[in-house]
KOLDOKE-429813 format. One line per field, with one value per residue: x, y, z of N, C-alpha, C, CB in turn; chain; residue in three letters. Coordinates in steps of 0.1 Angstrom, whole numbers, plus 5000, padded with zeros to 4 digits. Glycine has a CB too. Example, Ala and Ser with C-alpha at 12.3 -4.5 7.8 and 13.67 -1.06 7.14 Angstrom:
// KOLDOKE-429813
n.X	[5132,5128];
n.Y	[4943,4978];
n.Z	[5078,5071];
ca.X	[5123,5137];
ca.Y	[4955,4989];
ca.Z	[5078,5071];
c.X	[5132,5129];
c.Y	[4967,5000];
c.Z	[5078,5079];
cb.X	[5113,5141];
cb.Y	[4955,4994];
cb.Z	[5090,5057];
kette	[A,A];
rest	[ALA,SER];
This chain:
// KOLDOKE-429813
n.X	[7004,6985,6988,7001,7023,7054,7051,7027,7019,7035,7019,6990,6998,7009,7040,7066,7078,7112,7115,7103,7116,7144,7136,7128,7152,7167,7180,7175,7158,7126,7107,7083,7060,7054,7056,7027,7015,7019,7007,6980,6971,6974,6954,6934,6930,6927,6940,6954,6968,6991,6995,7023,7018,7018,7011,7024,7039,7040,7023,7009,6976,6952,6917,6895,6886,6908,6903];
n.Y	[8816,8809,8824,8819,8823,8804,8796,8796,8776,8754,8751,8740,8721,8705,8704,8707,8737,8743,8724,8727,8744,8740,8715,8727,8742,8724,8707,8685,8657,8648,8630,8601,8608,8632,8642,8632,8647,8675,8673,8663,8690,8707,8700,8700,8731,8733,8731,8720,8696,8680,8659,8652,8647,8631,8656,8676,8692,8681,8703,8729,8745,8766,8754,8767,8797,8802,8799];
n.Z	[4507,4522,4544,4567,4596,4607,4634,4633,4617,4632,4653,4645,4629,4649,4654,4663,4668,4663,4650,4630,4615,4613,4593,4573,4567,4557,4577,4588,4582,4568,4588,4580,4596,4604,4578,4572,4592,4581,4557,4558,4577,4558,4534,4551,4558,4526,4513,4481,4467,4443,4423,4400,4367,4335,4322,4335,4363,4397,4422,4439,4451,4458,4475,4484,4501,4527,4562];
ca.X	[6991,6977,6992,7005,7037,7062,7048,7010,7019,7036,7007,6984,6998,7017,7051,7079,7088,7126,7118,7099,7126,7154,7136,7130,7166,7176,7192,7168,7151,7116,7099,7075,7047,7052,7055,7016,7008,7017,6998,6968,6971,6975,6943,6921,6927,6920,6957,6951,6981,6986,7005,7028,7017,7024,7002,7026,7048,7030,7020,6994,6963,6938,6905,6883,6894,6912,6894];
ca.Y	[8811,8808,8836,8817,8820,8791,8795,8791,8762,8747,8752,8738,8709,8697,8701,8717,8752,8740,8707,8730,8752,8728,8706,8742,8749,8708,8701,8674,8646,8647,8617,8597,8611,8646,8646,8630,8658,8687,8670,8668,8703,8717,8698,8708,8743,8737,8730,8711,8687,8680,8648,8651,8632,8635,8670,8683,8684,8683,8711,8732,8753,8765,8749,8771,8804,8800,8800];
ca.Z	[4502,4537,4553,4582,4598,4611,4647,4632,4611,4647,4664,4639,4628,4660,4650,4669,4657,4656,4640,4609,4613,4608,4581,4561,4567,4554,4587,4587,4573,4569,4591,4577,4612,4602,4567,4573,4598,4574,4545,4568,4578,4544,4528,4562,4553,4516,4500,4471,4463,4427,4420,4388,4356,4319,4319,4340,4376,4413,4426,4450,4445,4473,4467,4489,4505,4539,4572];
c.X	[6981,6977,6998,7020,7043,7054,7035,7010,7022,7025,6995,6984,7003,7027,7057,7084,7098,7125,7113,7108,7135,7150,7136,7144,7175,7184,7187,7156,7136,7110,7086,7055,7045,7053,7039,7009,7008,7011,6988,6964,6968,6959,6931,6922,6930,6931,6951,6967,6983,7002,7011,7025,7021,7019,7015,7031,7039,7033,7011,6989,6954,6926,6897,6895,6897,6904,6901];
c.Y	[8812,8818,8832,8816,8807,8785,8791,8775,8752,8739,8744,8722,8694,8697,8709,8728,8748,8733,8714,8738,8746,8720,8720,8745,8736,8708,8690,8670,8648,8633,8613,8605,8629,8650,8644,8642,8673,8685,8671,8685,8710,8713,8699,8722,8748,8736,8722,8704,8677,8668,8652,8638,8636,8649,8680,8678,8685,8695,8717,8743,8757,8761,8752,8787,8798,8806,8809];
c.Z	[4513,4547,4569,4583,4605,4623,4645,4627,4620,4652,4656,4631,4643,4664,4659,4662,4652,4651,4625,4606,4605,4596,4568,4556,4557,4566,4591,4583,4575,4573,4586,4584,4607,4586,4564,4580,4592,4561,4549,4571,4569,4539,4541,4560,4540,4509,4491,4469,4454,4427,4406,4380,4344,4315,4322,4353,4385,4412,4436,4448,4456,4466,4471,4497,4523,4554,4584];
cb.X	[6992,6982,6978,6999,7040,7079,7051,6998,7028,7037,7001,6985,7008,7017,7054,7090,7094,7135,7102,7082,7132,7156,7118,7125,7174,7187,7197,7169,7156,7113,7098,7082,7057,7064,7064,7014,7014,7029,6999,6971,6980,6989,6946,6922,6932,6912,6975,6943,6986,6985,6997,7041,7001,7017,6986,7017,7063,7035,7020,6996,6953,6932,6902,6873,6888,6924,6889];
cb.Y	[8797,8798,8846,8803,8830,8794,8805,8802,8761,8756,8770,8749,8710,8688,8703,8709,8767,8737,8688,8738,8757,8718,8693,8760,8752,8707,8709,8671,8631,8652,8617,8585,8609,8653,8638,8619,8659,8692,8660,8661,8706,8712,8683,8706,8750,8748,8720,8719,8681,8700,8632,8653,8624,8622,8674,8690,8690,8676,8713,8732,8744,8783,8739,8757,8819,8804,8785];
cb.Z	[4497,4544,4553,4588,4605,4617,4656,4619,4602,4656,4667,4634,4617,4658,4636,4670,4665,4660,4647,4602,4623,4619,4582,4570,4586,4537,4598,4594,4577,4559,4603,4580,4636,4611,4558,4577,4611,4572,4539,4582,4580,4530,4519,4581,4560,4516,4505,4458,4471,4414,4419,4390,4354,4305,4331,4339,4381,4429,4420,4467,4434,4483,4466,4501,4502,4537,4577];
kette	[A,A,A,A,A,A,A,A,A,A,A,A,A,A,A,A,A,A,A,A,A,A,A,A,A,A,A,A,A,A,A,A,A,A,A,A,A,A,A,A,A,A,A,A,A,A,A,A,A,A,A,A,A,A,A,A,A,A,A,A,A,A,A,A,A,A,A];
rest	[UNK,UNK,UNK,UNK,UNK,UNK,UNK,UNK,UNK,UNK,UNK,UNK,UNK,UNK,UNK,UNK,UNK,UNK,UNK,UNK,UNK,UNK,UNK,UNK,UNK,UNK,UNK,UNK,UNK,UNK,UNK,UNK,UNK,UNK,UNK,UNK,UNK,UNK,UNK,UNK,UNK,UNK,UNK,UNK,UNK,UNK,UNK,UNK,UNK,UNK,UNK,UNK,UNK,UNK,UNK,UNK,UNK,UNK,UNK,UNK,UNK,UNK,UNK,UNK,UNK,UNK,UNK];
């Protein structure tokens, strides 16, 4: 959607390559600090993040083209 790879997403939110490696892979848990820093991330370059309600499940949409 964004066109970024692991190492941009890193770089961009904060995160430790291996830490998004590993949580991608499930070798671990998603902390509360970084589950906020990749939600941030996403909606500064225009994720949209669609709560599930009776319409329909969550999901995500770009809401502007990417920068």
């Amino acid at each position: 959607m964004l066109g970024w790879s692991r190492e941009e997403l890193a770089e961009r939110c904060g995160i430790h390559y291996i830490t998004l490696c590993n949580f991608e892979l499930c070798h671990c848990a998603v902390k509360p600090v970084m589950a906020r820093l990749l939600r941030l991330t996403f909606i500064s370059a225009g994720v949209l993040l669609i709560d599930g309600d009776s319409s329909g499940g969550p999901g995500v949409c770009l809401a502007m083209p990417p920068r």
